[in-house]
C-alpha positions in Angstrom: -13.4 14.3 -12.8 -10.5 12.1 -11.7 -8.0 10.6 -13.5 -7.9 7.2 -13.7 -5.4 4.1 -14.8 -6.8 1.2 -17.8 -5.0 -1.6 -16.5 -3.5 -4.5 -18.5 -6.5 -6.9 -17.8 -9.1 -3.8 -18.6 -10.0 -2.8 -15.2 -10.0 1.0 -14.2 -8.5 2.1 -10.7 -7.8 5.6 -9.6 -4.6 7.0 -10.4 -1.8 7.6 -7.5 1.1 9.8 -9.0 3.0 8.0 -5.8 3.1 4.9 -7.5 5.3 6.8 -10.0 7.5 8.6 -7.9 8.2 5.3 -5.2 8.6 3.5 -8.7 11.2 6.2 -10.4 13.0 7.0 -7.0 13.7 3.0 -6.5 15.0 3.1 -10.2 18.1 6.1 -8.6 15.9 9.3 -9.1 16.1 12.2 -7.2 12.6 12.8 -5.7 12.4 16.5 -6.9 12.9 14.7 -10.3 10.4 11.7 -9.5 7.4 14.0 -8.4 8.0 16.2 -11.4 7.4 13.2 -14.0 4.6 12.4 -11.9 3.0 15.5 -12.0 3.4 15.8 -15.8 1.9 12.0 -16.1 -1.0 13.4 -14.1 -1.5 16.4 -15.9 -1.9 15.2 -19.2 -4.6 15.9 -20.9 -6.6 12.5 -20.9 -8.7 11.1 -18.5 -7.8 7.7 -18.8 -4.8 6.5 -19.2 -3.1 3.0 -20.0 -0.7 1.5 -17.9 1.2 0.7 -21.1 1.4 4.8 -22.3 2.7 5.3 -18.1 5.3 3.0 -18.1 6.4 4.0 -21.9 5.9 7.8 -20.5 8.3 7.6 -17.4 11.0 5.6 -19.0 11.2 7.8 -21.7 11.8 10.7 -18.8 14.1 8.3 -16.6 16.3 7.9 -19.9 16.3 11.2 -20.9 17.5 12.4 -17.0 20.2 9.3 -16.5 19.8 6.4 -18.8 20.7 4.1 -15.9 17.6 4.6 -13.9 15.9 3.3 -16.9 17.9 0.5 -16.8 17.3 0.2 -13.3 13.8 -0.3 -14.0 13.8 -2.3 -16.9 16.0 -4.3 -14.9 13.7 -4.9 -11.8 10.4 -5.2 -14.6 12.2 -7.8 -15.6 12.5 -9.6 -12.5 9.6 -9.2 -10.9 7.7 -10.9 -14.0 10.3 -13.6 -13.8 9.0 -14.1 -10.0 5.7 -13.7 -10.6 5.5 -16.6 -13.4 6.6 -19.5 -11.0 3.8 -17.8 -8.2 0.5 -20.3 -7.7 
C-alpha cells in the first residue's frame, strides 16, 4: 500500500518525498540532509499522513540541523500565503 498525503481541504493525493527535499533544499539544506528528512517522513509508520504533521515534521528537522532554514521556510510560507490571498 502507498503512502499517501490528507490535504488541508480533505482530499488524498499520493505522497512525493521530492516535494520535501525541493521544499527543504530551497529553505538552505544540503540535499544529503533534504532526502534524509524525506526518507524518514516517508517511512513512518502511518499510511496517511496530514500535511499539517509534514510541515510540523520537517521544520522540526530543519531547526534542529540550522535554525535558519526554518526560518527560511517560515519565511517564504509566509509569503506565498500573502500572494495567494490577493489571487482571483
Amino acid at each position: 500500500m502507498s503512502k499517501k498525503v490528507i490535504k488541508k481541504n480533505g482530499e488524498k493525493e499520493q505522497f512525493i518525498k521530492e516535494k520535501i527535499v525541493v521544499s527543504a533544499v530551497k529553505a538552505g539544506a544540503p540535499v544529503d540532509i533534504a532526502r534524509d528528512i524525506a526518507k524518514q517522513v516517508e517511512e513512518h509508520n502511518k499510511e496517511d499522513l496530514e500535511t499539517k504533521w509534514i510541515r510540523q515534521y520537517v521544520l522540526n528537522k530543519l531547526k534542529y540541523h540550522n535554525s535558519k532554514w526554518h526560518d527560511r521556510w517560515i519565511n517564504y510560507d509566509e509569503g506565498v500565503k500573502r500572494l495567494n490571498k490577493y489571487r482571483p
